[in-house]
C-alpha positions as CSV (number, residue, x, y, z in Angstrom):
1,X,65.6,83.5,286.4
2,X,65.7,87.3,285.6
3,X,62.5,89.1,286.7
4,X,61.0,90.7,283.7
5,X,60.9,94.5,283.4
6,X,58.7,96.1,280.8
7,X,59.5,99.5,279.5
8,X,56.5,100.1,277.4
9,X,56.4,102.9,274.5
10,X,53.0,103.7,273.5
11,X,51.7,103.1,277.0
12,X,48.5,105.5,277.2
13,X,47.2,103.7,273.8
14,X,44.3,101.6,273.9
15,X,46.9,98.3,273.8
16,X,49.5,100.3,275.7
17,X,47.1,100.9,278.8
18,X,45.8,97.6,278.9
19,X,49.4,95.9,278.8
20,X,50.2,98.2,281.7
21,X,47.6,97.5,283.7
22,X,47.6,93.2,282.9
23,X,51.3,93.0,283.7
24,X,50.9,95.0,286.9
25,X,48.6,92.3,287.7
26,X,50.8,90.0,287.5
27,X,53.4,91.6,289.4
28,X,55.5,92.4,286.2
29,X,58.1,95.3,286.8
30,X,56.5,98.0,283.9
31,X,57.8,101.5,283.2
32,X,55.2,103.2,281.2
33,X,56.1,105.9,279.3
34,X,53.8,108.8,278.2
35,X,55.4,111.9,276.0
36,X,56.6,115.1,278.4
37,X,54.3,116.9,276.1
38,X,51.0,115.1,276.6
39,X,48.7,117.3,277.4
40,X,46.7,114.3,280.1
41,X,50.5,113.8,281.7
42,X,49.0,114.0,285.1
43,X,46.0,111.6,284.6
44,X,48.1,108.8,283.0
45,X,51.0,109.4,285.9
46,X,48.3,108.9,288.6
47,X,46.6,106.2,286.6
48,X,50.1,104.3,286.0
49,X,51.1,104.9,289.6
50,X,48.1,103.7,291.2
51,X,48.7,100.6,289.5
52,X,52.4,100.5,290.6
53,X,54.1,100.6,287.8
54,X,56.8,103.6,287.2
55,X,56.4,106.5,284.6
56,X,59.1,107.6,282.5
57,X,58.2,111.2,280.4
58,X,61.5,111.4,278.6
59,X,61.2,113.4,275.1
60,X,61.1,112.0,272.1
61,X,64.8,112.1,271.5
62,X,67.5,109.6,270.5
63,X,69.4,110.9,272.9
64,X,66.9,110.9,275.6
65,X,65.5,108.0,275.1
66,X,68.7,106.1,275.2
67,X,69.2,107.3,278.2
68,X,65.4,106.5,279.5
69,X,66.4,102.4,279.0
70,X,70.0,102.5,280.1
71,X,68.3,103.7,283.1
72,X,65.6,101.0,283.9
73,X,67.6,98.2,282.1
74,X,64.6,96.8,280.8
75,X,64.1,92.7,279.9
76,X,61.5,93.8,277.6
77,X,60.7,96.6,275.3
78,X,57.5,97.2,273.8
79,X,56.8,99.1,270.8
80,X,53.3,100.3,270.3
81,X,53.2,103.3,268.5
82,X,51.3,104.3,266.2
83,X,49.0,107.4,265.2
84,X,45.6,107.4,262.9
85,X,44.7,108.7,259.4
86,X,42.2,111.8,261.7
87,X,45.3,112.8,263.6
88,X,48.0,112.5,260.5
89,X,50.0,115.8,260.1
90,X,48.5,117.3,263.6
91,X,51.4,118.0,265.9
92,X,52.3,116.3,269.0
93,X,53.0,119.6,270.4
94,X,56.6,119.4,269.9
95,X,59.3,119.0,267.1
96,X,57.6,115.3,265.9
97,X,54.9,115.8,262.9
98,X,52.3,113.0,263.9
99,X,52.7,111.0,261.0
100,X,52.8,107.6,259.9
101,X,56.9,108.6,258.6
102,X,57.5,110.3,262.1
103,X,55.8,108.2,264.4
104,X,55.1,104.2,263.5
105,X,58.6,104.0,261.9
106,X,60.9,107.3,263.5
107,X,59.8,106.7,267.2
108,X,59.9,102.9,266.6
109,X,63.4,103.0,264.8
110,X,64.6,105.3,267.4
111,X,63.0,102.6,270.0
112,X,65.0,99.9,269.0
113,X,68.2,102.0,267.8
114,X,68.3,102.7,271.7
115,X,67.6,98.9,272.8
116,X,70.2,97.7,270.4
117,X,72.8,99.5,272.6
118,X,71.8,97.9,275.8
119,X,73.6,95.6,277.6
120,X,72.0,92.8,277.8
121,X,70.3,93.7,275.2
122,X,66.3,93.2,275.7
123,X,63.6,91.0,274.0
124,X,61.8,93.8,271.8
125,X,58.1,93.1,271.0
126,X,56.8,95.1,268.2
127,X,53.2,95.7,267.1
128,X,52.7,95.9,264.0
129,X,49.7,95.0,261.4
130,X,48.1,92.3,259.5
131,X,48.9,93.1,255.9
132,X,52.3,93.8,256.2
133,X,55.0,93.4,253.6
134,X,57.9,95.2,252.2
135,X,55.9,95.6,248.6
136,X,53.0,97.4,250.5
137,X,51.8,100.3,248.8
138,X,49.4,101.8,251.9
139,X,51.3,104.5,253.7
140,X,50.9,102.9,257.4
141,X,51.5,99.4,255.6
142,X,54.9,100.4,254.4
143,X,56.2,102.1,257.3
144,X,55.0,99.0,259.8
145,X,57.4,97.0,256.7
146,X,60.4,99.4,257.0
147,X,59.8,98.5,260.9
148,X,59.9,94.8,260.8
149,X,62.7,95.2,258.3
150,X,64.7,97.4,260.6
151,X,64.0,94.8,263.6
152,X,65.4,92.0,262.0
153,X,68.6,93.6,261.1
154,X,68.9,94.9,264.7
155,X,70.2,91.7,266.0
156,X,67.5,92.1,268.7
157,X,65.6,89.0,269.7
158,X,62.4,90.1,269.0
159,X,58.6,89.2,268.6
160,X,56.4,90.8,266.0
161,X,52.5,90.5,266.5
162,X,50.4,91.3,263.4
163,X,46.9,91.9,264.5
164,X,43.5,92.1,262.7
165,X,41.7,95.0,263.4
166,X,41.8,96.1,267.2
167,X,38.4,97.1,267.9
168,X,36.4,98.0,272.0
169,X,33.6,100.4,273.6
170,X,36.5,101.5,275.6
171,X,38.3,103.4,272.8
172,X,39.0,106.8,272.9
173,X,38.6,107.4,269.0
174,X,35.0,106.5,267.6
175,X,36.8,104.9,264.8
176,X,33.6,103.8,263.1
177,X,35.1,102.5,260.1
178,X,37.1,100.4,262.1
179,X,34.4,99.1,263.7
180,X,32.1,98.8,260.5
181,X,35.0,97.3,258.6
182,X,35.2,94.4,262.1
183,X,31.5,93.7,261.4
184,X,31.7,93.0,257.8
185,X,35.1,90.8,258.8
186,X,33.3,89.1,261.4
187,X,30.3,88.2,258.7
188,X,33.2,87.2,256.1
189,X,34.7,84.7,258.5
190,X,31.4,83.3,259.2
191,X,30.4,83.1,256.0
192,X,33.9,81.5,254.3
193,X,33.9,79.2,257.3
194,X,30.3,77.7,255.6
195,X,32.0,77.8,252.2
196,X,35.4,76.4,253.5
197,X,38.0,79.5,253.0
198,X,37.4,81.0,256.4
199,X,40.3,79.8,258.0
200,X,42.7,82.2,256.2
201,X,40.4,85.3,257.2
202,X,40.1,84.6,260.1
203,X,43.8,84.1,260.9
204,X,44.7,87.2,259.0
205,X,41.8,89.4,259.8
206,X,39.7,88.2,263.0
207,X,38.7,91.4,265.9
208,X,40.0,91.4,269.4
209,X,39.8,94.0,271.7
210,X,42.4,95.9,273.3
211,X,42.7,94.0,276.3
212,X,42.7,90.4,274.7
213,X,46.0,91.8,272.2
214,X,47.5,92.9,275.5
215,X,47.1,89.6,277.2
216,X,47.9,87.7,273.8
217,X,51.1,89.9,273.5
218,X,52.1,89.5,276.9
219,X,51.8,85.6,277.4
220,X,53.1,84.9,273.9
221,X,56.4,87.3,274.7
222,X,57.2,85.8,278.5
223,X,56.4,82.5,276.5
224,X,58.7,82.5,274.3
225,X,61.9,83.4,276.7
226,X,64.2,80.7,277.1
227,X,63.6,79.5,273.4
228,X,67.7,79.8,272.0
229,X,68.6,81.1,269.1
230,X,65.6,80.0,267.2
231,X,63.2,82.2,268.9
232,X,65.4,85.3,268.2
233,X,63.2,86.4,265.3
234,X,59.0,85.1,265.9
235,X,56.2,86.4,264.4
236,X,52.4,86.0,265.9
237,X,49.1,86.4,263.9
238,X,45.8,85.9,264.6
239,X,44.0,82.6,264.8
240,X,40.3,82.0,266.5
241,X,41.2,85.5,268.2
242,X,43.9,84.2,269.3
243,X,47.8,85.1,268.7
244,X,49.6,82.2,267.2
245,X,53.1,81.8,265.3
246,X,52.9,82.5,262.0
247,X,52.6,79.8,259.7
């Protein structure tokens, strides 16, 4: 069997880092990738490196990054990108407007654009949202949709995880309405559970933290090698904090 080789975009975000560090630990083969441009570079290279993994700081280019995978040949690629509502229309300090256009659906189209044209081509794991659907009027919604949609037309096999909210202490952004907006989804479920309609909020909406996604996303992915033409196109959501196949 195939050793599996990660290549994972959006590597220094709070799932990224925590998918690095759990497949290291496993003795996975990871290339994490952090933008040329980043203004920590050096702390994530010496962070990634110390955990063995390999860092790739190829732009943000189709060109480049075509080149990045052809280069490690990767079993799997990951695609966690994403920015927040604070840092939408701040620069990235290069040509790429941090936005929900340019970033969760241009870096993520250009992701698997580039993956499409390996040979073999790899799984591709995409993380996207709970929520999610092509009539979704909410900016970061409707991009994740135009992602999924773009996926499944790929011809990729791929996995698609659609989280609750992703909430920890060891965040980098306060988010506090991401964190109020867990408590009052925590007290929903609890509640709906006594009245009997829990289940579906929970599913749909439950908290994890960053590191229990990364170890969902991880097993479920390895998991589901092997499955045939079946498991070209699967689709995880949330159940007891737990990533399941969607129903």
């Amino acid at each position: 069997m195939t050793t599996a080789r990660l290549f994972v975009a959006g590597a220094t975000g709070y799932t990224g880092r925590h998918l690095v560090e759990i497949a290291r630990a496993r003795d996975l083969e990871v290339v994490a990738h952090v933008r040329p441009d980043s203004a920590r570079l050096d702390h994530w290279r010496a962070r990634f490196e110390g955990m063995g993994a390999t860092v790739d700081a190829s732009p943000w280019t189709a060109e480049a990054i075509t080149a990045a995978l052809a280069t490690h040949g990767p079993t799997h690629v990951f695609g966690l990108l994403g920015t927040t509502r604070a840092r939408a229309g701040q620069g990235l300090g290069s040509a790429v407007p941090e936005t929900y256009e340019a970033v969760d659906y241009g870096l993520t189209a250009m992701l698997i654009d580039a993956a499409a044209l390996l040979t073999p081509q790899p799984r591709f794991v995409y993380l996207s949202a709970a929520g999610v659907s092509p009539h979704a009027r909410n900016a970061y919604l409707a991009a994740r949709a135009r992602v999924e949609a773009k996926l499944a037309a790929s011809g990729l096999t791929h996995v698609i995880a659609r989280p609750g909210l992703i909430t920890g202490d060891d965040r980098d952004e306060a988010r506090t309405g991401e964190r109020v907006g867990a408590v009052v989804m925590q007290g929903l479920s609890a509640l709906g559970k006594v009245a009997g309609f829990g289940r579906a909020l929970h599913r749909r909406y439950a908290t994890m933290t960053g590191a229990q996604l990364a170890a969902g996303l991880l097993t479920c992915t390895l998991r589901s090698d092997g499955d045939g033409p079946e498991g070209r196109g699967r689709v995880l959501t949330l159940e007891a904090g737990t990533l399941h196949d969607a129903a």
